[in-house]
C-alpha positions as CSV (number, residue, x, y, z in Angstrom):
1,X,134.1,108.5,90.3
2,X,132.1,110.1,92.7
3,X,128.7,109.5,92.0
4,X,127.1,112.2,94.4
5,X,129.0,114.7,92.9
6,X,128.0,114.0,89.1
7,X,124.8,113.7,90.2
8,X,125.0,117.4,91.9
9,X,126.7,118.6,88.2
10,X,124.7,116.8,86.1
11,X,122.9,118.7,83.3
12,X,118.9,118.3,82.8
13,X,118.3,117.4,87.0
14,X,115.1,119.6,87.9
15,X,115.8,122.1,90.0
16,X,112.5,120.4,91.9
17,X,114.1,116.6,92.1
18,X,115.4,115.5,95.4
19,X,118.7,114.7,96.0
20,X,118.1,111.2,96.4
21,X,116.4,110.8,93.1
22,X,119.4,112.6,91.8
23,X,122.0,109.8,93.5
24,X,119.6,107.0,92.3
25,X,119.9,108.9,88.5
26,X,123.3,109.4,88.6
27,X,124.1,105.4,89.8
28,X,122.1,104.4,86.8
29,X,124.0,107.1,84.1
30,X,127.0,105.2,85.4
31,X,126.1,102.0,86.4
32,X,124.8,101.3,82.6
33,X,128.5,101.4,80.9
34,X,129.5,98.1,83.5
35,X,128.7,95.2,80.4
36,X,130.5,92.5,82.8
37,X,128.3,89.8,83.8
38,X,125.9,87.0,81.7
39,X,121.9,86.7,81.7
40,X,121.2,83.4,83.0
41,X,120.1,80.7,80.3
42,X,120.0,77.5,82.5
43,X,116.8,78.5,82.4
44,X,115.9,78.9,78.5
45,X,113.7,81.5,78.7
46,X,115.6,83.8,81.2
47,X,118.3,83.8,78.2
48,X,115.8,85.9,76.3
49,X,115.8,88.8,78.6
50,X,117.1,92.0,77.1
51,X,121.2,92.7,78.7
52,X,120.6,96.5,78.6
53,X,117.7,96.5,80.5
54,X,118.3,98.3,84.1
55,X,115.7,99.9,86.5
56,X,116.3,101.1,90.2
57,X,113.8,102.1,92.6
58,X,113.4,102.7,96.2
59,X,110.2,103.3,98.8
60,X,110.1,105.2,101.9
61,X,108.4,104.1,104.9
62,X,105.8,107.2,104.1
63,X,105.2,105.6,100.7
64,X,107.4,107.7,98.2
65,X,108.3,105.8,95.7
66,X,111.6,106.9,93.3
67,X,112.1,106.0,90.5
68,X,114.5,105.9,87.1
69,X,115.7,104.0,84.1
70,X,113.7,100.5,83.4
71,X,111.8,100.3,86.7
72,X,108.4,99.5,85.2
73,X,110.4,96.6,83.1
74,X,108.3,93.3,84.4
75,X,111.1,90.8,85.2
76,X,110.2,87.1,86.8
77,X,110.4,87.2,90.7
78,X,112.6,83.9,90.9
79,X,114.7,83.6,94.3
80,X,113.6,87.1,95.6
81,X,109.8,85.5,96.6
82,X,111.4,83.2,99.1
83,X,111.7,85.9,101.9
84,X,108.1,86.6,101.3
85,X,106.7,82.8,101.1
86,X,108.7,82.0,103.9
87,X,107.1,84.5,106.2
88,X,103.7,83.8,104.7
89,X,104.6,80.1,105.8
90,X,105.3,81.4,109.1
91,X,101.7,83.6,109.6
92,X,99.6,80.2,108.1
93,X,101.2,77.5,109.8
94,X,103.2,79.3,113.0
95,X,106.7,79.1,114.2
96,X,107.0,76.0,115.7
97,X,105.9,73.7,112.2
98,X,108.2,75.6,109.8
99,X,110.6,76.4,112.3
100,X,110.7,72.6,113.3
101,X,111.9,71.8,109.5
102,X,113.8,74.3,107.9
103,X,117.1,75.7,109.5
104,X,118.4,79.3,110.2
105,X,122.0,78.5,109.2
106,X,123.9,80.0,106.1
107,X,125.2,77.1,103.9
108,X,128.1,78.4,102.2
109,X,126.9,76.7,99.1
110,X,125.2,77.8,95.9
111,X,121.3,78.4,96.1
112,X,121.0,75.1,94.5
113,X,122.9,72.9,96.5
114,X,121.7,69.2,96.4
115,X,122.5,69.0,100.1
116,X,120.8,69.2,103.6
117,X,121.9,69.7,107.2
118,X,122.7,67.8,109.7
119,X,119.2,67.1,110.9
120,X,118.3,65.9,107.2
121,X,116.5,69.8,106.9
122,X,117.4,72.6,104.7
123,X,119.7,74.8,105.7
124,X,117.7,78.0,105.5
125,X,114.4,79.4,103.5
126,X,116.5,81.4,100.9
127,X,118.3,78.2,99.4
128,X,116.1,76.5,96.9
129,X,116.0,73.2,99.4
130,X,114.2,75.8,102.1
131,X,112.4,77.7,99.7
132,X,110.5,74.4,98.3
133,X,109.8,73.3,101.9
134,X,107.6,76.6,102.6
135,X,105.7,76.2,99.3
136,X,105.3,72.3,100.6
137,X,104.2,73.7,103.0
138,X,101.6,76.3,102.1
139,X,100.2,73.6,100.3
140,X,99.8,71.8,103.2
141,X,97.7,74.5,104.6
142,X,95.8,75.5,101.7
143,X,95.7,72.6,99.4
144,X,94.7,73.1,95.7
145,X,94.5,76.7,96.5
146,X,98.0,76.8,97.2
147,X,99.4,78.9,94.6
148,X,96.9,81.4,94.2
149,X,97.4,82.1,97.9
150,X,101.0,83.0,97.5
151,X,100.2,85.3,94.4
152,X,97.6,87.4,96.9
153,X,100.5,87.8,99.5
154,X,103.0,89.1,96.5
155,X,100.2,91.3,95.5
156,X,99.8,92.4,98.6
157,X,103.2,93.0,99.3
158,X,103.8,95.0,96.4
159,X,100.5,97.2,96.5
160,X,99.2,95.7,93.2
161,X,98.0,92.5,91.7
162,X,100.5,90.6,90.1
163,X,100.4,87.9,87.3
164,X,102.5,85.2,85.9
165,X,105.3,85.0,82.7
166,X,103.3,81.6,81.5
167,X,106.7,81.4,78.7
168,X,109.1,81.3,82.2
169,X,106.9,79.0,83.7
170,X,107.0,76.6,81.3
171,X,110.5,76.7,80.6
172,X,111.4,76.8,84.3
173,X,109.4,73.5,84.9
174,X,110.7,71.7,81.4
175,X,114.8,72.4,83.0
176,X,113.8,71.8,86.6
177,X,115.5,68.8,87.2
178,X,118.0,69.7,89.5
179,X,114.9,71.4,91.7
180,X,112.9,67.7,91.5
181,X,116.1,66.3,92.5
182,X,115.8,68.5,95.5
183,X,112.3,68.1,96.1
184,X,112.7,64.4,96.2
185,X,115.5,64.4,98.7
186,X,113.0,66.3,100.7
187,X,110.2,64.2,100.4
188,X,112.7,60.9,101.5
189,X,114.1,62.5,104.2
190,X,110.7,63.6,106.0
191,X,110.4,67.1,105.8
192,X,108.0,67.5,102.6
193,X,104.7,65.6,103.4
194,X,102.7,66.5,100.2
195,X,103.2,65.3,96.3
196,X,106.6,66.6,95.2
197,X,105.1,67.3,91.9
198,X,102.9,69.8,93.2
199,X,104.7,70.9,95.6
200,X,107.5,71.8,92.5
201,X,104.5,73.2,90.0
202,X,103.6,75.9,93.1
203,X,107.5,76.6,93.3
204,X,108.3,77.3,89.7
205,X,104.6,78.9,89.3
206,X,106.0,81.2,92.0
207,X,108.6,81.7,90.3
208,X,107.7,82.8,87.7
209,X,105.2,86.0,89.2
210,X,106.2,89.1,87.0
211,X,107.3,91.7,89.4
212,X,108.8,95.4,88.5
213,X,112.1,97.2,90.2
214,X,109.1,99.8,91.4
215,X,107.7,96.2,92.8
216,X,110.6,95.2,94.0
217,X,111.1,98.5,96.0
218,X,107.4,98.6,97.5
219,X,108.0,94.8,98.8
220,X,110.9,95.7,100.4
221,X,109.9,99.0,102.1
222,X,106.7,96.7,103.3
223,X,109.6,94.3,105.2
224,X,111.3,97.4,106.6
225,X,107.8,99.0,107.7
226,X,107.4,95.8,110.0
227,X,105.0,94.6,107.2
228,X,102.3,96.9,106.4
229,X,102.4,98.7,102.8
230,X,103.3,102.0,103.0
231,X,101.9,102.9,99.7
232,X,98.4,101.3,100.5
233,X,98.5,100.9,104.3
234,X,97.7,97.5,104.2
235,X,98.8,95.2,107.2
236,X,100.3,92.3,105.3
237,X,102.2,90.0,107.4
238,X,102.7,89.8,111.6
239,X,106.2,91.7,112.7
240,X,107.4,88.3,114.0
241,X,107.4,86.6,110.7
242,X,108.9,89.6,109.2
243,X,111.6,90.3,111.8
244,X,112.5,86.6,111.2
245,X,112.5,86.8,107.8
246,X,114.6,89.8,107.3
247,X,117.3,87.9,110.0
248,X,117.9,85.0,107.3
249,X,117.9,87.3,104.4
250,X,121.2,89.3,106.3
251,X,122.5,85.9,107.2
252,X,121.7,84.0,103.8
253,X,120.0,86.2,101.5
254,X,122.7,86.7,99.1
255,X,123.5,82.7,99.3
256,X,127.7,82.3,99.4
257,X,128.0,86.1,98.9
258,X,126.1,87.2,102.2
259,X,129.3,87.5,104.2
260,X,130.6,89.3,101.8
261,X,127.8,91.7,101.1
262,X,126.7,92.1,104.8
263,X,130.1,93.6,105.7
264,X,130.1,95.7,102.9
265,X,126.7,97.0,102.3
266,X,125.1,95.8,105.6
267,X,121.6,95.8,104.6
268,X,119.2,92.9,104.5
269,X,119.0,91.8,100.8
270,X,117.6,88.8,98.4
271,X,118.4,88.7,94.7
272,X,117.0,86.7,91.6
273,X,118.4,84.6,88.6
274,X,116.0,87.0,87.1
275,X,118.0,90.1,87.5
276,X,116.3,91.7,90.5
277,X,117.5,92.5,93.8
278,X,115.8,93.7,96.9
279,X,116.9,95.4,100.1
280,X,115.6,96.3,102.9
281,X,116.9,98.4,105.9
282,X,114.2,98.3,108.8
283,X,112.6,101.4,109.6
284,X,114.2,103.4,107.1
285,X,113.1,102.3,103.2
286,X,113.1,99.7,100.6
287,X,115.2,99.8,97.3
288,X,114.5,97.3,94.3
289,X,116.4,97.1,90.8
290,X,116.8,95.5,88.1
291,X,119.5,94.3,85.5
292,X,119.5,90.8,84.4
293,X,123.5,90.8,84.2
294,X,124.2,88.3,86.9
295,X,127.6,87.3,88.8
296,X,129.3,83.9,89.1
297,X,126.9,84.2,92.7
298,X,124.0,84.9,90.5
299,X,123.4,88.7,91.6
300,X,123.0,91.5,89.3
301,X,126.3,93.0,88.2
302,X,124.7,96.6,88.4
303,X,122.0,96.0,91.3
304,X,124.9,95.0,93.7
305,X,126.4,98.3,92.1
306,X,123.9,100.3,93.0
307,X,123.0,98.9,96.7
308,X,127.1,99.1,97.5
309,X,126.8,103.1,96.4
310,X,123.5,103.8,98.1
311,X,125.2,102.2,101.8
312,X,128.6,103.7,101.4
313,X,127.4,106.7,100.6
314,X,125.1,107.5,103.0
315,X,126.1,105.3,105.5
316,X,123.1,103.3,105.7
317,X,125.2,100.0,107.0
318,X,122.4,98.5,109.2
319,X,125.3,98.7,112.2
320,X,126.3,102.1,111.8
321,X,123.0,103.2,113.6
322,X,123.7,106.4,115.0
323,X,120.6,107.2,117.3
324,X,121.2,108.7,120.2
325,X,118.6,108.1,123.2
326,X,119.5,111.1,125.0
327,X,117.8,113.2,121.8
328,X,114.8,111.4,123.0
329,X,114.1,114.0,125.6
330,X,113.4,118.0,124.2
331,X,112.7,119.3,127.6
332,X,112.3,117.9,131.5
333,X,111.1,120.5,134.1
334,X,108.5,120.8,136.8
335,X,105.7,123.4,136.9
336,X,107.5,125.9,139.0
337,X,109.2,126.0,135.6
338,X,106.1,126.4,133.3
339,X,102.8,125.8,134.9
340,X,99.4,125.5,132.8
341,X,97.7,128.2,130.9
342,X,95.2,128.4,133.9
343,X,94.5,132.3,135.2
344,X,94.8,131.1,139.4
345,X,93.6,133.3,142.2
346,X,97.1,134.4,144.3
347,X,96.4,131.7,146.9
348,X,96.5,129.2,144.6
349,X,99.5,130.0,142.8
350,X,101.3,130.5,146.3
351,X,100.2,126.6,146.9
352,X,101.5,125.6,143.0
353,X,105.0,127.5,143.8
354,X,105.5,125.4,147.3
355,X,104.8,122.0,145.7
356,X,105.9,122.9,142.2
357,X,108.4,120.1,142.7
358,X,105.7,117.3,142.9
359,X,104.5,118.0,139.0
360,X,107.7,116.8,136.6
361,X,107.3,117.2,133.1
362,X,109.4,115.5,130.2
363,X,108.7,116.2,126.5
364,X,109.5,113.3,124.2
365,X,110.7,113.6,120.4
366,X,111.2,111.1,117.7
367,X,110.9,107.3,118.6
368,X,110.9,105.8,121.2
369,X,113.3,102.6,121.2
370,X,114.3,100.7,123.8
371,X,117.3,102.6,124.6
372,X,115.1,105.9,124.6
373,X,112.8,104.7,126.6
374,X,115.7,103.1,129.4
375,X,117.2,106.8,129.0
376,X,113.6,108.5,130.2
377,X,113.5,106.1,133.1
378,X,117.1,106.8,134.4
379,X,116.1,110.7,134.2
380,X,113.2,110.2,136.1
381,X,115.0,108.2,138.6
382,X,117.8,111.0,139.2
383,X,115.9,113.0,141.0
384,X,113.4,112.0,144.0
385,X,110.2,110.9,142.2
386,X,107.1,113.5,141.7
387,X,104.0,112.6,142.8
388,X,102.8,113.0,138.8
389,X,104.9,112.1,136.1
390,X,103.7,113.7,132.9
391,X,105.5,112.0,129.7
392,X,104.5,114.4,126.6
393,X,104.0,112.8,123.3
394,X,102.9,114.6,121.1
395,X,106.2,114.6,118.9
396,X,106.5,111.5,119.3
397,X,106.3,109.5,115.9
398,X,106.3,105.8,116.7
399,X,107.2,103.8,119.9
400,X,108.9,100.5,119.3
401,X,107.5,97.3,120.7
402,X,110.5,96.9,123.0
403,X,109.9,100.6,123.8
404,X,106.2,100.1,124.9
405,X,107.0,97.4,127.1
406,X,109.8,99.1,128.5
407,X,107.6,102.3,129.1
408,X,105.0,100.0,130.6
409,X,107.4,98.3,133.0
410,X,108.4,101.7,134.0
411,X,104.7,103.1,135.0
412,X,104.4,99.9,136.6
413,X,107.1,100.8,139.0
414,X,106.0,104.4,139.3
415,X,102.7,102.8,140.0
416,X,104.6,100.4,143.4
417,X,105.9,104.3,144.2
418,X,102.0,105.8,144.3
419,X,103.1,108.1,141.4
420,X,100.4,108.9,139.0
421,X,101.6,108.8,135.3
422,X,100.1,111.0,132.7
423,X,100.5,110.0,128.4
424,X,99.9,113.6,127.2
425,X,99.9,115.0,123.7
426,X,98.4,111.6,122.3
427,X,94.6,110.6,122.0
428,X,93.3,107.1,123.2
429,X,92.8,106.3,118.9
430,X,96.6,107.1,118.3
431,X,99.0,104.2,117.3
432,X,101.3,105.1,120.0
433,X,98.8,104.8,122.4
434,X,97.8,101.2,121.0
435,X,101.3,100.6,121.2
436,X,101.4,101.6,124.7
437,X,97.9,100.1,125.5
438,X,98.9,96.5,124.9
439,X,101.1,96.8,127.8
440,X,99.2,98.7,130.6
441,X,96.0,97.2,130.7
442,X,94.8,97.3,134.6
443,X,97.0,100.4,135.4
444,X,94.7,102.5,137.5
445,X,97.8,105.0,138.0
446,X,97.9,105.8,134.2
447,X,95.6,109.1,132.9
448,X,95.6,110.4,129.5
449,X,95.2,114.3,128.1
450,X,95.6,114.9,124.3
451,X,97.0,118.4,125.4
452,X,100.1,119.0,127.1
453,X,98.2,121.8,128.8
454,X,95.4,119.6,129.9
455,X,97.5,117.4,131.8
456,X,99.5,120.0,133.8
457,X,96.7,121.7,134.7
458,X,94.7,118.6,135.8
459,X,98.3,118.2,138.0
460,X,98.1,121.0,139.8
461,X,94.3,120.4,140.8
462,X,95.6,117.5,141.9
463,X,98.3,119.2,143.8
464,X,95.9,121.9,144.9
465,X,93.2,119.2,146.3
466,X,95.7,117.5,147.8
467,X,97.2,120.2,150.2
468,X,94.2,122.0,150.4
469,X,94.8,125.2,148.4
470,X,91.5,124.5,146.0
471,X,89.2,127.2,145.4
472,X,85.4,126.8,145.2
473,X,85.0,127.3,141.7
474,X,81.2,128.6,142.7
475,X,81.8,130.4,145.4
476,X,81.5,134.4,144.5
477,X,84.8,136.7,144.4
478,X,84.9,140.9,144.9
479,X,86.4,143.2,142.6
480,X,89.1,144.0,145.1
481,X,90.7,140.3,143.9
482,X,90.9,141.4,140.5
483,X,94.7,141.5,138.9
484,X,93.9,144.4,136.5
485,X,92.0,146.4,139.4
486,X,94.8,146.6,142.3
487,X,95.7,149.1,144.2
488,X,92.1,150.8,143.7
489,X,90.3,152.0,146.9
490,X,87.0,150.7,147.7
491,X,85.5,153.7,146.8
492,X,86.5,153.5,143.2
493,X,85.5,149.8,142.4
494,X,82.1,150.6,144.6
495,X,82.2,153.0,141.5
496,X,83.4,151.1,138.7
497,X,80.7,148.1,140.0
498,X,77.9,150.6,139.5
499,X,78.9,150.8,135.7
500,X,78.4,147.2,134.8
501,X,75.9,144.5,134.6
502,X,76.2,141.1,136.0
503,X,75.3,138.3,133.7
504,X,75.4,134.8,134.0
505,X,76.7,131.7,131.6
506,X,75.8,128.1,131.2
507,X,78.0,125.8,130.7
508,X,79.3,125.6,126.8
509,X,77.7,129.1,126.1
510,X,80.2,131.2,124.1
511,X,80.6,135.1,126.0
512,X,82.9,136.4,123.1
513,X,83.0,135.9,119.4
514,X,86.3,136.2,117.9
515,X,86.3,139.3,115.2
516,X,83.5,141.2,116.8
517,X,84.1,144.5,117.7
518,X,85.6,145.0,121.7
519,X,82.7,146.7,123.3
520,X,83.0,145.5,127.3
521,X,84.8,144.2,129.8
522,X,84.2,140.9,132.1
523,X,85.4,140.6,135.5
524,X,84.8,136.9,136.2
525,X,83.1,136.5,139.6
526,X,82.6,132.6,140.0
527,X,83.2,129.5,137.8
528,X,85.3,129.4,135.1
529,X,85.4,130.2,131.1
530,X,88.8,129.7,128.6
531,X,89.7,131.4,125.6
532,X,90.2,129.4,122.6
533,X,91.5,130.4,119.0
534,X,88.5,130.3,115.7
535,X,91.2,127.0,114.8
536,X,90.4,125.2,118.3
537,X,93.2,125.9,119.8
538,X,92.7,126.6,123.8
539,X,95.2,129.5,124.8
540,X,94.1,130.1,128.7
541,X,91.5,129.1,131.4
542,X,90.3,132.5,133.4
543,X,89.4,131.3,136.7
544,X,86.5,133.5,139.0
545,X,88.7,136.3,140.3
546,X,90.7,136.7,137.4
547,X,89.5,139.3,134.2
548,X,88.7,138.1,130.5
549,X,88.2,140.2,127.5
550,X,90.5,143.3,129.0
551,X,92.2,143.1,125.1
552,X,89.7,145.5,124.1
553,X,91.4,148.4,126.2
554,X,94.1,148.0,123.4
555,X,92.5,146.2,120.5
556,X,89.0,146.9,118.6
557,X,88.3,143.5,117.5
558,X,88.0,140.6,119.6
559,X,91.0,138.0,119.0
560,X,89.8,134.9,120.2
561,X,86.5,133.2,121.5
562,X,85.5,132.6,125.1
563,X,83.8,129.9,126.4
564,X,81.8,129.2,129.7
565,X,83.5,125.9,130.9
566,X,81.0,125.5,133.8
567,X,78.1,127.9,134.9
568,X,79.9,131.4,135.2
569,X,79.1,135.1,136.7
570,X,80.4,138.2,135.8
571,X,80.4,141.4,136.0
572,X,80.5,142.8,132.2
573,X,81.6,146.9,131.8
574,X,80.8,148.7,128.3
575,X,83.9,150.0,127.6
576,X,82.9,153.6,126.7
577,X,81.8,153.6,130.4
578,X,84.9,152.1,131.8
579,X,87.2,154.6,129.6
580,X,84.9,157.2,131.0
581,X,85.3,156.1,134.6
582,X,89.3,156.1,133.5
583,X,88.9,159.9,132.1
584,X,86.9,160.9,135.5
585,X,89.8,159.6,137.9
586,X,92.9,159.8,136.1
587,X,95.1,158.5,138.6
588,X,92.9,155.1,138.9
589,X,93.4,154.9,135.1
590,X,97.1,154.9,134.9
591,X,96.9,152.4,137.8
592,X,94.5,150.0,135.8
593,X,96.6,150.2,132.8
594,X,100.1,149.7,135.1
595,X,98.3,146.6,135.8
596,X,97.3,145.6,132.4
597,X,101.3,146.1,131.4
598,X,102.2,143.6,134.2
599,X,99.6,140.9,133.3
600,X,100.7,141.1,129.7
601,X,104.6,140.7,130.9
602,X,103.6,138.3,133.1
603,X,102.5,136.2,130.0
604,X,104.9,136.8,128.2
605,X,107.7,135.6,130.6
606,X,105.8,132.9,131.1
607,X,105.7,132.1,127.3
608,X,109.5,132.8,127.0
609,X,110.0,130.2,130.4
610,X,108.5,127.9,128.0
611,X,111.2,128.7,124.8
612,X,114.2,128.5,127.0
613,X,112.8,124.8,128.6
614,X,113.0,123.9,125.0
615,X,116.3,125.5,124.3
616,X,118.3,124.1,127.3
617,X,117.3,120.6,127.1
């Protein structure tokens, strides 16, 4: 049967439920007729647990959480804390002590083999031989505190504070003969330093922590965030004890079923006598269930069920990774191509459109992996190097920690070149800047802008200062440089100059309030000012030279504000005197609005250069 497609047909779905919650639905509807399978009673008080009982739910990495059937059903943890101890063990007491005593190596044996390596060590943390060793040895390291320390990590690990099934417990420790068996070998063969019996009391206590398939889900979506909580944000564990971790639960997690399941479902998993199971697939989500119908390997009957539909389905085999690098890159250009939103006198755009090819410009999506990041350095290095390298961000979601380095290493050599790399689209408080940051500390060839914009045009002042093509920002410009005034005689701008009234700005000061009515016109003599949108956004710079506020020869409200970015002078025109001056000389007023038409196309090809960079990447 194929579950996608009842779940598609199946009467009562919202019309507002996802269509994952609708697969997760549909596996429980038919996952609950499979009966096969016993609760497990070697444990007394497991036997008590209800048959029927089945709960699924899985966490995204943004800290969704789905979530049908029994999923708030408490269940005891059993086997499925080991992965979480055993990188608990490896943030208290470092890699090298619990590394030094418990293997990496599957057994091939039951969970509760009476048997060690080689070396007289368990074989890994997810047998019951390796899982005692890492409560030895958080006792070690936290003494009679030792218990209540692993509870806190649980707790933290599922987002909420979790207790203990006392009835379990005590049953678990009154048939726990096999484990002391265990723990005794352990303690003879060197690798357990501290009293067995407490060492088994904080094992079965642990145990024995009352965990739900929501639980379940929210601890595993915390492994496959790199450990931090989505749901709370919290930063539970280091990224090296969970990467570690989640590499013995693929090889060992489902004990002498984890060749079996990693070839079929190929997602990192750990189950529990208790019924539950938990998997987690790294940088995608974390899926937790619950039916206490086990196997003759002591998985849920159903929970296997379910994880086997979720990966075949959708593909979600951990090596089936389908990621391309090459999507890594939207767009790669140089300025000649789309230049910044700066008005420049025609000198400087003459110098800009000689050296266009020293500015080069890539625009990054989605993460930034290794592979990504090796795929942005080989397109760099096809063509001869820029003298500014300007590596856009801003939809960039996460960069990896391989990917950081890598991106480091590659600044590094554009540093040994003497080209100046630019992070744009990112702010210096970003996570992708810390990831970045870690790796580039003494760079003196690395800038940052949080605008794309920003960085380009701080480029071509480079380029400008560089070849000597930079205007004096202060020095005073005539009327006969002005865009929307060419082709006018001297006569007619001595004219059009004896309309207006020159006014000067400080720095900061706003010229133009967006909404008011359009009652002049500013012909910028020296500095600078930029329009920016009431929501912040900066749409251009108007450099001396250029003309600001000329909208109102077509518009009666002002669209935008303007701001004085250093101390500016211009000539400001009422309109009802320039339309009269327009009116008086018909021919100059056809010119000025010619003009107008070409400065308006000239934006709007620059605007569609910008589209079609996008589109032919």
């Amino acid at each position: 049967m194929d579950t996608m497609q009842n779940a598609l047909v199946r009467p009562g779905n919202s019309a507002t439920s996802t269509p994952l919650l609708r697969f997760l639905s549909a596996c429980h509807d038919d996952f609950t007729a499979d009966n096969s399978g016993e609760v497990a009673n070697y444990i007394p008080e497991l036997g008590k647990a209800n048959p029927g009982h089945f709960g699924i739910s899985l966490a995204t990495l943004d800290g969704h959480v789905y979530e049908t059937g029994d999923s708030r059903v408490p269940f005891t943890i059993q086997s499925i804390s080991k992965p979480f101890v055993f990188a608990l063990a490896l943030d208290r007491l470092g890699a090298a002590r619990v590394e030094g005593i418990i293997g990496v190596e599957p057994s091939g044996d039951p969970f509760n083999s009476i048997r060690l390596n080689s070396e007289n060590h368990p074989f890994n943390p997810m047998v019951n031989a390796g899982a005692i060793t890492c409560s030895g040895l958080i006792l070690e390291a936290a003494g009679d505190a030792a218990f209540e320390t692993i509870r806190h990590a649980l707790s933290r690990f599922a987002g909420r504070e979790l207790g203990v099934d006392e009835a379990v417990y005590t049953s678990e420790s009154a048939s726990g003969d096999r484990n002391r068996a265990i723990g005794f070998l352990l303690r003879n063969s060197g690798v357990i330093r501290e009293d067995v019996r407490k060492v088994l009391d904080i094992y079965f206590r642990q145990c024995s922590v009352l965990v739900t398939a929501r639980d379940a889900a929210i601890m595993a979506a915390t492994l496959a965030n790199r450990g931090t909580n989505p749901v709370t944000g919290e930063r539970v564990i280091t990224p090296y004890a969970i990467s570690r971790t989640l590499a013995v639960m693929t090889s060992s997690g489902m004990y002498d079923y984890a060749g079996e399941w990693i070839y079929r479902v190929g997602i990192p998993a750990k189950s529990g006598v208790g019924g539950g199971i938990l998997a987690a697939l790294p940088a995608r989500l974390g899926l937790g269930s619950y039916s206490p119908r086990l196997d003759t390997h002591g998985n849920s009957v159903r929970g296997i069920k379910v994880c086997e539909a979720l990966s075949s389905h959708y593909g979600l085999h951990m090596l089936s990774r389908s990621d391309d690098a090459r999507n890594s890159v939207i767009a790669d250009y140089d300025i000649g191509m789309s230049s910044s939103r700066r008005s420049r006198r025609p000198h400087e755009r003459k110098f800009v459109a000689v050296h266009h090819r020293e500015v080069r410009v890539l625009e990054l999506a989605g993460t930034l992996s290794f592979s990504s990041v090796d795929y942005v350095s080989r397109r760099l290095a096809g063509k001869p190097l820029p003298q500014i390298a300007i590596l856009d961000l801003r939809r960039v979601a996460e960069i990896t920690p391989p990917g950081a380095r890598l991106l480091a290493e590659e600044f590094r050599k554009l540093a040994s070149f003497g080209v100046t790399a630019i992070v744009a689209g990112i702010d210096r408080a970003s996570s992708q800047w810390n990831s970045i940051s870690e790796w580039t500390d003494g760079l003196s060839n690395l800038h940052n802008y949080p605008l794309l914009d920003d960085a380009i045009e701080w480029a071509e002042d480079q380029i400008l200062h560089r070849h000597g093509g930079a205007s004096d920002a202060f020095e005073m410009t005539d009327l006969s440089e002005q865009a929307l005034l060419a082709g006018l005689t001297e006569a007619d701008l001595d004219q059009l100059a004896s309309l207006g009234t020159t006014r000067t700005y400080q720095p900061g000061e706003r010229i133009i309030t967006a909404g008011e009515p359009a009652t002049s016109v500013f012909f910028l003599k020296s500095g600078a000012v930029h329009v920016r949108l009431p929501s912040g956004i900066r749409l251009a710079t108007v450099t001396a030279g250029m003309t600001f506020g000329e909208m109102a020869l077509l518009e009666a409200q002002r669209p935008a504000d303007i701001y004085a970015d250093a101390a500016a002078t211009a000539l400001e025109v009422p309109l009802r005197d320039f339309q009269r001056f327009r009116e008086i000389n018909p021919g100059v007023g056809e010119q000025i609005m010619r003009n107008l038409a070409q400065l308006l196309a000239d934006r709007l090809m620059l605007a569609n250069a910008k589209l079609n960079l996008l589109a032919a990447t």
